[in-house]
C-alpha positions in Angstrom: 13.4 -9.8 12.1 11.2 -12.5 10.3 9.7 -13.3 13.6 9.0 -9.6 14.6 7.4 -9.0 11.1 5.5 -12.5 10.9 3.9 -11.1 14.5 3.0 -7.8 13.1 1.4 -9.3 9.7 -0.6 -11.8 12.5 -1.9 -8.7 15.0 -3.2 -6.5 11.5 -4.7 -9.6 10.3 -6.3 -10.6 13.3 -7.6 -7.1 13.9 -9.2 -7.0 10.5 -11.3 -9.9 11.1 -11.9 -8.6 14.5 -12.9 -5.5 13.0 -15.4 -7.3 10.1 -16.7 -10.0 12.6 -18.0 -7.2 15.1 -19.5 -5.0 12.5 -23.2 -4.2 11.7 -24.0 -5.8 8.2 -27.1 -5.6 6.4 -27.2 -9.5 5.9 -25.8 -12.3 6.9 -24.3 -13.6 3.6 -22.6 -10.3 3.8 -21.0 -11.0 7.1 -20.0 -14.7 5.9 -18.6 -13.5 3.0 -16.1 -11.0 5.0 -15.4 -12.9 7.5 -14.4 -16.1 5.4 -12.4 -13.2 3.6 -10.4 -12.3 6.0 -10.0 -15.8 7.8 -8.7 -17.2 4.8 -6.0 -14.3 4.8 -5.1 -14.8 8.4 -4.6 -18.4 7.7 -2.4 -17.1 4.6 -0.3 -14.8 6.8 -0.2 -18.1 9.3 1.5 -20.2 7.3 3.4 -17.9 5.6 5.3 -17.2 9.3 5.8 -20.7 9.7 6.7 -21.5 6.4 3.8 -23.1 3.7 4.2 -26.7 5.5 0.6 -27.3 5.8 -0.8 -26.2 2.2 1.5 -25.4 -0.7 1.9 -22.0 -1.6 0.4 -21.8 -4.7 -2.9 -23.5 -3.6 -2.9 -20.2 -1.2 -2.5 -18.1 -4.4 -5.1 -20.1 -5.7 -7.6 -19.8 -3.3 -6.8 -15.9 -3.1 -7.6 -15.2 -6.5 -10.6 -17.4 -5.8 -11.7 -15.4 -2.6 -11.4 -11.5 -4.8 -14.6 -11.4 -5.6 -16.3 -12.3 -1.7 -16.1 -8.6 -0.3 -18.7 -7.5 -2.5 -21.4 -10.7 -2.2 -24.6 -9.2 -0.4 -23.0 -5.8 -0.7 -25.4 -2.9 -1.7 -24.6 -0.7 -4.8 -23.0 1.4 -5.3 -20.2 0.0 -3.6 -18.5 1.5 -1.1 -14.9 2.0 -0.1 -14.0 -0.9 2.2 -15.4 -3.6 -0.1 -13.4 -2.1 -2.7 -10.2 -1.4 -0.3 -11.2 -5.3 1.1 -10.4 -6.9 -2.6 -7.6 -4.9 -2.9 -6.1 -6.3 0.1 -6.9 -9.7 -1.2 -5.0 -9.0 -4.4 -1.9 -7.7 -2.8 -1.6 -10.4 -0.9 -1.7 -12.7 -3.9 0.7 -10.4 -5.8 3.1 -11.1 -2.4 2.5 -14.4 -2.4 3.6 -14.5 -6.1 6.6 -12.8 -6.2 8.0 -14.2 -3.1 7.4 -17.7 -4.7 8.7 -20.9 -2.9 12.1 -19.3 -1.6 10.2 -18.2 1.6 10.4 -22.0 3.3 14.5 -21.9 2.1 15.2 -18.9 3.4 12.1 -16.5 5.4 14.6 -14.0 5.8 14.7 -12.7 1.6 16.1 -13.8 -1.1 19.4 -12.6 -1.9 18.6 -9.3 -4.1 18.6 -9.1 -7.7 17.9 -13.0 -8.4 15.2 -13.5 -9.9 12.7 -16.7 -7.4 9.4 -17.4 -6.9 6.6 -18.1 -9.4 7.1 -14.8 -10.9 10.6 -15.7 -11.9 9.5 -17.1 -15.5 6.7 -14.3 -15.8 7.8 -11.4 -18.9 9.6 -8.3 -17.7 11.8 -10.2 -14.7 11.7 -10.3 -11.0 12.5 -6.5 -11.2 10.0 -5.5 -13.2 7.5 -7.2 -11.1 8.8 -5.9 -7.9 8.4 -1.9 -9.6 5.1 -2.6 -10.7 4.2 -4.5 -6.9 5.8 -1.7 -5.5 4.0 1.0 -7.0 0.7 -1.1 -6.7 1.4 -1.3 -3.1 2.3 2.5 -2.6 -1.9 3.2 -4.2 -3.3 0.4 -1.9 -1.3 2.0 1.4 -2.1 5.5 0.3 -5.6 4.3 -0.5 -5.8 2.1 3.5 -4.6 4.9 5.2 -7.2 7.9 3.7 -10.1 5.7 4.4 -8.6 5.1 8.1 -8.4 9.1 8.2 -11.8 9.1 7.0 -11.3 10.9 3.8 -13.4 8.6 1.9 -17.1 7.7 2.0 -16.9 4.2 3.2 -20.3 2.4 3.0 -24.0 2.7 1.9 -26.3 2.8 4.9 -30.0 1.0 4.1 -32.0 3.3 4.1 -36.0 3.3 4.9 -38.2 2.8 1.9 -38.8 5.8 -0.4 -35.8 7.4 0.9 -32.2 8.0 -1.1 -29.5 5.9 0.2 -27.1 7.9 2.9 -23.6 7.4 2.8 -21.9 8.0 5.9 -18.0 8.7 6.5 -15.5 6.4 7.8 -17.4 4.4 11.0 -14.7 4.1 13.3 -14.7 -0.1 12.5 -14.0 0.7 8.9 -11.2 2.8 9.6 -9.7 0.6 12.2 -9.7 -2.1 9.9 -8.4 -0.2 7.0 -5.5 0.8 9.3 -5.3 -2.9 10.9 -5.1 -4.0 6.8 -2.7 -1.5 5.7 -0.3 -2.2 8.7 -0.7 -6.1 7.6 0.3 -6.0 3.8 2.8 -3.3 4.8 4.6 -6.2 6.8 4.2 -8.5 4.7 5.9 -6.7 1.9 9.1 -5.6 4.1 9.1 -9.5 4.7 8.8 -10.6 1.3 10.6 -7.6 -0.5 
């Protein structure tokens, strides 16, 4: 089972930076900024299928919180969906990272339930707390992946020619693929850590 999940956390990774290195960006800062993004969370998901025994797992949670902020360098404002559903995967994947704590080298399978592990062990309100609040957190940011891959939302700001308004235009079939690619990622990853 850990080896089926690990695979599909690895394919939805691998298809969002697919997805960001492919797309049209306004700049190139832009571009870097998403693409180091979402390499740095491949590389997460990597070592978190073989086990943290390159780099330790908090300096991935580390560098995570570090990285939050890089979807919306050389973005235009207002922002638009998939910068904002692009930090939100970032910070799920820290909040995994965190709960799942060092037991995932002991034992990748899960931890036996209702022990409290990981880093989040000491943190106020328990392990369970956490887990309700991850949970719920990770319901919004599925529910949130998934209308932007159905093209619900407005996704980006288009550039538009001088002394025009800025268009918006609806779910380019890219951002939806990636949202989808994203959702299907962190959506492993939690059955794996949960």
């Amino acid at each position: 089972m850990h080896i089926v999940l690990g695979g599909a956390m690895l394919v939805g990774s691998a298809g969002c930076l697919f997805c960001v290195a492919f797309q049209r960006c306004d700049s190139v800062t832009t571009r870097v900024a998403r693409c180091v993004a979402m390499a740095v969370m491949l590389a997460t998901m990597v070592e978190m299928s073989i086990g943290f025994w390159v780099v330790p797992q908090l300096l991935w949670c580390v560098i995570l919180l570090l990285l939050i902020p890089l979807p919306f360098l050389g973005a235009h404002r207002p922002y638009g969906s998939m910068e904002v559903q692009r930090a939100l995967s970032i910070v799920a994947m820290f909040a995994l990272l965190v709960i799942a704590g060092p037991g995932l080298r002991s034992a990748p399978a899960l931890a036996p339930s209702g022990h409290a592990h990981g880093l989040a062990a000491g943190v106020a309100g328990g392990w369970i707390t956490g887990n309700w609040t991850l949970g719920v957190g990770l319901i919004l940011f599925l529910a949130f992946s998934l209308a932007i891959a159905a093209g619900l939302f407005r996704v980006s700001v288009s550039q538009p020619p001088v002394g025009r308004p800025p268009r918006q235009r609806n779910g380019h079939l890219g951002d939806r693929v990636e949202a989808a690619s994203s959702a299907f990622a962190i959506a492993a990853m939690a059955v794996m850590v949960l």
